[in-house]
C-alpha positions as CSV (number, residue, x, y, z in Angstrom):
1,X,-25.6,109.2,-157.3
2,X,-24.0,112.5,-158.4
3,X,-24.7,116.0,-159.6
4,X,-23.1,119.1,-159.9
5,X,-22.1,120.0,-156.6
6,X,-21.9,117.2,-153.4
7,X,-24.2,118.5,-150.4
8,X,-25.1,116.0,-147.4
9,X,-28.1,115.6,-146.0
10,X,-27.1,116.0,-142.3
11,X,-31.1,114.9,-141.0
12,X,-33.7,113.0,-143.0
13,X,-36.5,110.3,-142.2
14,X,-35.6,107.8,-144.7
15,X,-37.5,104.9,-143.2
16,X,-41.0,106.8,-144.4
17,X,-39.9,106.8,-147.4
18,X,-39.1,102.8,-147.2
19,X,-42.1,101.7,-146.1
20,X,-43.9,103.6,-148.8
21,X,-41.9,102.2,-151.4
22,X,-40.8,105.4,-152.3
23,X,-37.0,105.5,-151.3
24,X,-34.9,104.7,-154.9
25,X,-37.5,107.6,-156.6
26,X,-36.0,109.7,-153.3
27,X,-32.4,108.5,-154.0
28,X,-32.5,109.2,-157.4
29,X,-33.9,112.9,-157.3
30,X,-31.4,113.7,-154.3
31,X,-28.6,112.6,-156.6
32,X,-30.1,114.5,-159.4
33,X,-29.8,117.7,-156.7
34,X,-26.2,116.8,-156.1
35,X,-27.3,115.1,-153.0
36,X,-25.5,111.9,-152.5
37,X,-24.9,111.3,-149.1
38,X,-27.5,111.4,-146.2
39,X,-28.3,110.4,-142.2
40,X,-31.6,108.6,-141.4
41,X,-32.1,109.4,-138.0
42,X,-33.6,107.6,-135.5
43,X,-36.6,108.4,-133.5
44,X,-37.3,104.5,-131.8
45,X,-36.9,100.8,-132.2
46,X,-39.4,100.7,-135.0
47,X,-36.7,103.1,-137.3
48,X,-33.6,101.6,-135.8
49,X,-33.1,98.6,-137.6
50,X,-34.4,100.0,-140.9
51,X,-31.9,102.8,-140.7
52,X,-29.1,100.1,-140.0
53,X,-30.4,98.0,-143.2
54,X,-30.3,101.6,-145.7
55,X,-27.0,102.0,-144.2
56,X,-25.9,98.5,-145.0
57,X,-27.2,98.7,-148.3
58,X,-26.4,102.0,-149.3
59,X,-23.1,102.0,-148.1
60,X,-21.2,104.9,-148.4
61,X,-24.4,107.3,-149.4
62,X,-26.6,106.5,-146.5
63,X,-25.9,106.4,-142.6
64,X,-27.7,106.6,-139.3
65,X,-28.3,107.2,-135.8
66,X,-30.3,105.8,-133.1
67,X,-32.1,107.7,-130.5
68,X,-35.2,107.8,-128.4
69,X,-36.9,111.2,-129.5
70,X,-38.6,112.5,-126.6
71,X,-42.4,112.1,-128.2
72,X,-41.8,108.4,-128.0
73,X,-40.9,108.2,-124.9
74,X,-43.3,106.1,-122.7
75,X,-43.2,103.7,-119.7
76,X,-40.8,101.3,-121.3
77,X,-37.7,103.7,-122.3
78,X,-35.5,102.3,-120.3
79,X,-35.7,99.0,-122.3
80,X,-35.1,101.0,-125.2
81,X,-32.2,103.1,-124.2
82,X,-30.6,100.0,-123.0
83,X,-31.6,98.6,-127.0
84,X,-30.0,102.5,-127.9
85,X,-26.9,101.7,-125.9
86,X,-26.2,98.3,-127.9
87,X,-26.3,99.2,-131.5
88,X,-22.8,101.4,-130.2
89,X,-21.2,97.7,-129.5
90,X,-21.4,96.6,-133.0
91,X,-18.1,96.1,-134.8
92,X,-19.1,97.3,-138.5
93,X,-22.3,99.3,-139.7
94,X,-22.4,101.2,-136.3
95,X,-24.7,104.5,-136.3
96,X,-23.0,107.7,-136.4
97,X,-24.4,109.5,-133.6
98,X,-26.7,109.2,-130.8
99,X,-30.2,111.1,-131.6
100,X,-32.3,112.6,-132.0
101,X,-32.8,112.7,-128.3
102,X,-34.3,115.8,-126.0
103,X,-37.3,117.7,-125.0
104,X,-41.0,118.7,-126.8
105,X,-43.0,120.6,-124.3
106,X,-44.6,121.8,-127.6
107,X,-47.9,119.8,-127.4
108,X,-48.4,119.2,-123.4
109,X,-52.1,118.5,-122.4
110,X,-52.6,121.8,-121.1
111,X,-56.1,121.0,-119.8
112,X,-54.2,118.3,-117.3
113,X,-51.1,119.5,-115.2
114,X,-50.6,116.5,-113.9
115,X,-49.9,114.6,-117.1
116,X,-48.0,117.3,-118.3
117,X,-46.0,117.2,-115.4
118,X,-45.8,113.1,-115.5
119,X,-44.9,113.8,-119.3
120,X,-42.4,116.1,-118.5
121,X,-40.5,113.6,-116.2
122,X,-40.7,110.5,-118.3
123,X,-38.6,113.2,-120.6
124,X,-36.3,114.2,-118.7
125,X,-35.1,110.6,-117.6
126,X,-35.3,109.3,-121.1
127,X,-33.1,112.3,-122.0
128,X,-30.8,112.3,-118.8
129,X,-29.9,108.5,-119.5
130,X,-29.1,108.8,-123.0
131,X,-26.9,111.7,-122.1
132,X,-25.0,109.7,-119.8
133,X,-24.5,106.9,-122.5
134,X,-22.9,110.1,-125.0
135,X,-20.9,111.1,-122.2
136,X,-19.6,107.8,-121.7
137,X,-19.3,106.9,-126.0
138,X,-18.5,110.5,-126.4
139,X,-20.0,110.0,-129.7
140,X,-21.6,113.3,-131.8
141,X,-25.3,113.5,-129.9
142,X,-28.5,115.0,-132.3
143,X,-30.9,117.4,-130.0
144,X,-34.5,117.5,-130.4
145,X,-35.5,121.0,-128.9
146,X,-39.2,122.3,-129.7
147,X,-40.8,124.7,-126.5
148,X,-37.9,123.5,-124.2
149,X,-34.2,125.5,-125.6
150,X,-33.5,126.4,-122.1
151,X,-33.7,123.1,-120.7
152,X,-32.2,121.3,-122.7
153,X,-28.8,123.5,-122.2
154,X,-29.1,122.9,-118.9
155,X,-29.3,118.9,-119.0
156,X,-26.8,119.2,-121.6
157,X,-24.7,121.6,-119.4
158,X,-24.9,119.2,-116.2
159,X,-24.1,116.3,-118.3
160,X,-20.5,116.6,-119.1
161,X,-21.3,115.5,-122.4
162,X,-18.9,117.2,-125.0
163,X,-20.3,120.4,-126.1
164,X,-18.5,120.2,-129.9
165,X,-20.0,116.9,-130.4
166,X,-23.5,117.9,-130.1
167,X,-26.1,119.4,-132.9
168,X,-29.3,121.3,-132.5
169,X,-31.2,119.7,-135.3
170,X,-33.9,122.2,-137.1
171,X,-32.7,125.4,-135.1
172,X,-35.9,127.7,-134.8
173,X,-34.1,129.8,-132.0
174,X,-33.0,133.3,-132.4
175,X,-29.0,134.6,-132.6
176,X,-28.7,134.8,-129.0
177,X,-29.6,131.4,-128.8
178,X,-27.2,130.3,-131.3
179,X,-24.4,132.2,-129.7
180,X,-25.1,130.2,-126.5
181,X,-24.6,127.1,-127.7
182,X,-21.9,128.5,-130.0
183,X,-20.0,129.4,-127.1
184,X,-20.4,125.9,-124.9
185,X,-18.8,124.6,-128.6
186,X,-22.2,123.1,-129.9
187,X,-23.8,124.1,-133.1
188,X,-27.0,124.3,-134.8
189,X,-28.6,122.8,-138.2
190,X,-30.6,124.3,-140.8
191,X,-33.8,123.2,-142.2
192,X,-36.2,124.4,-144.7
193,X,-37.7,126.6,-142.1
194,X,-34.9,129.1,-142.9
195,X,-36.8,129.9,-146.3
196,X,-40.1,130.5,-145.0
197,X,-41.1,134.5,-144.7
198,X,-41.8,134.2,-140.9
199,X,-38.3,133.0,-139.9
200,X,-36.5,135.8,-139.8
201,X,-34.9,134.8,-136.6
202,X,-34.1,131.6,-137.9
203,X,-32.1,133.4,-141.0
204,X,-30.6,135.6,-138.3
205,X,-29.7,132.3,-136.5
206,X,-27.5,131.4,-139.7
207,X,-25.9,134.5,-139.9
208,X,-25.0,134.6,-136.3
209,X,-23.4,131.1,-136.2
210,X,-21.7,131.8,-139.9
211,X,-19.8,129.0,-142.2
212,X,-17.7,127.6,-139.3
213,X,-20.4,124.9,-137.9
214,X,-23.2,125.6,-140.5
215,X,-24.7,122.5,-141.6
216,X,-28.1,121.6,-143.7
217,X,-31.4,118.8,-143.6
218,X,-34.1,118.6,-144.7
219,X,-35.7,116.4,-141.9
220,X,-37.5,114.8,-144.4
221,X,-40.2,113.8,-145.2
222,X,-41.4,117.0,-143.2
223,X,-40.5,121.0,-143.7
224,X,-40.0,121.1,-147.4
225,X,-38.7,124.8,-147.9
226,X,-39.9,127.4,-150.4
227,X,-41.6,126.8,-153.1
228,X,-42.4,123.5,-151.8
229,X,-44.1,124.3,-148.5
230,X,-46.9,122.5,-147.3
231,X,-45.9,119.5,-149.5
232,X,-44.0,116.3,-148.6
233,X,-40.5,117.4,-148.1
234,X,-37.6,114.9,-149.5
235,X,-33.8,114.9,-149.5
236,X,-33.6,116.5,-152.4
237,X,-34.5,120.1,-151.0
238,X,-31.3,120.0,-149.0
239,X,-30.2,121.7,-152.3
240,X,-32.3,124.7,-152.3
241,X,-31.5,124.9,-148.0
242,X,-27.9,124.6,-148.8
243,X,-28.2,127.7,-152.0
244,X,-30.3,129.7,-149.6
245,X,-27.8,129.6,-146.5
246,X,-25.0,130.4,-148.9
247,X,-27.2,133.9,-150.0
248,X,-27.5,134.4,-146.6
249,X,-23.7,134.0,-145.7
250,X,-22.1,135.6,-149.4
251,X,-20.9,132.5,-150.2
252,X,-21.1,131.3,-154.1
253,X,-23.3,127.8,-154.4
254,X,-20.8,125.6,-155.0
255,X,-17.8,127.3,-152.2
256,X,-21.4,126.6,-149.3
257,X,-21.6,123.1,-150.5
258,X,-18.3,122.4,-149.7
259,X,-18.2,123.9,-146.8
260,X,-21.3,122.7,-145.3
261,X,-20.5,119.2,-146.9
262,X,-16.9,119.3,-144.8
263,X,-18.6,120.3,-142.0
264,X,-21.0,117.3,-141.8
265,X,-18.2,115.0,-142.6
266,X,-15.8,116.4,-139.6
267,X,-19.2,116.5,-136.9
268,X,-20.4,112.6,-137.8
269,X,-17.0,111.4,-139.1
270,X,-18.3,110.4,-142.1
């Protein structure tokens, strides 16, 4: 894969794209974008191992991470964190991070506080022992944060996890919010989102945080940006993330891709 500039795909779902069939058509139109590198993050077992086969196989272009994403969590996380904890013991094709990992309080039964609440909990342990296992690795750790930004910087706070090795993936928040985790030494990552014309706190977000930590995804295949809203979203559109940001920030396409690319490399250790 190459192209005219070099831009990494710091989020993507790649394993939708493999069970389609779809991936080399995917592969080939992010190279054609200039983006030739990409991490397939993990949401449960079912990704894991398909994530560690890309990886395998597309050496060099396509790593991953493994993480229980707090919509999958059920009665039986433990079994999977423990599953989480092993793929860090493997001597060669080991995951990058841990993630993505957190809280969704987006879509609790609101009709039943009591599931929400048993919801809640299942969570917040899922969360709090995965934390422990990046404290412990101190490995870079990928946060899922949708209606819960507060409390997820205070699990992460009481953690002792290291704040610069942890990335808010798809930041929605506002500037304030980025400065918070700015401060504790976190960062936040960009998606499509950033393009849309209701997200002006999203683009104030980016200008908040600035080039120093900035980093792009496309969390493919979901949140394709303008003009491709409301269609499948692919790796490809990392490009058009990465030459908006760089508007945003004054920075000339080509200068953002570097940085953003260098950026990725030093968070994941690419």
């Amino acid at each position: 894969m190459g192209g005219p500039v070099s831009i990494i795909d710091s989020h993507c779902h790649l394993d939708r794209f493999h069970k389609r069939g779809a991936l080399e058509e995917a592969l080939q139109s992010a190279g054609d974008a200039g983006v030739d590198r990409m991490i397939a993050v993990g949401t449960n077992e079912a990704d894991w191992e398909i994530s560690q086969m890309l990886a395998r196989q597309y050496s060099g272009a396509i790593f991953y991470t493994v993480g229980l994403h707090p919509s999958e969590v059920g009665e039986d996380w433990e079994r999977q964190v423990i599953k989480v904890a092993g793929f860090f013991q493997l001597r060669r094709n080991r995951p990058v991070a841990l993630g993505e990992i957190g809280l969704d309080f987006f879509r609790l039964p609101s009709g039943d506080p009591e599931k929400a609440a048993s919801i809640k909990d299942l969570q917040l342990r899922a969360f709090r022992s995965q934390l422990e296992h990046a404290r412990r690795l101190d490995c870079p750790v990928v946060i899922h944060s949708r209606g819960a930004y507060w409390e997820c910087i205070e699990e992460l706070d009481a953690s002792g996890v290291n704040w610069e090795r942890v990335v808010f993936h798809c930041f929605v928040e506002d500037g304030e919010a980025i400065r918070q985790i700015n401060r504790r030494g976190g960062r936040g990552s960009f998606t499509g989102i950033v393009t849309f014309n209701s997200a002006e706190q999203v683009r104030e977000a980016v200008k908040v945080q600035g080039l120093e930590k900035i980093m792009v995804e496309t969390d493919a295949p979901y949140l394709a940006p303008v003009p491709h809203r409301g269609k499948p979203c692919q790796p490809a559109f990392a490009a058009i993330t990465a030459r908006y940001c760089g508007r945003l920030l004054g920075v000339e396409e080509t200068a953002f891709a570097a940085i953003s690319r260098e950026n990725t490399e030093a968070f994941f250790g690419l």
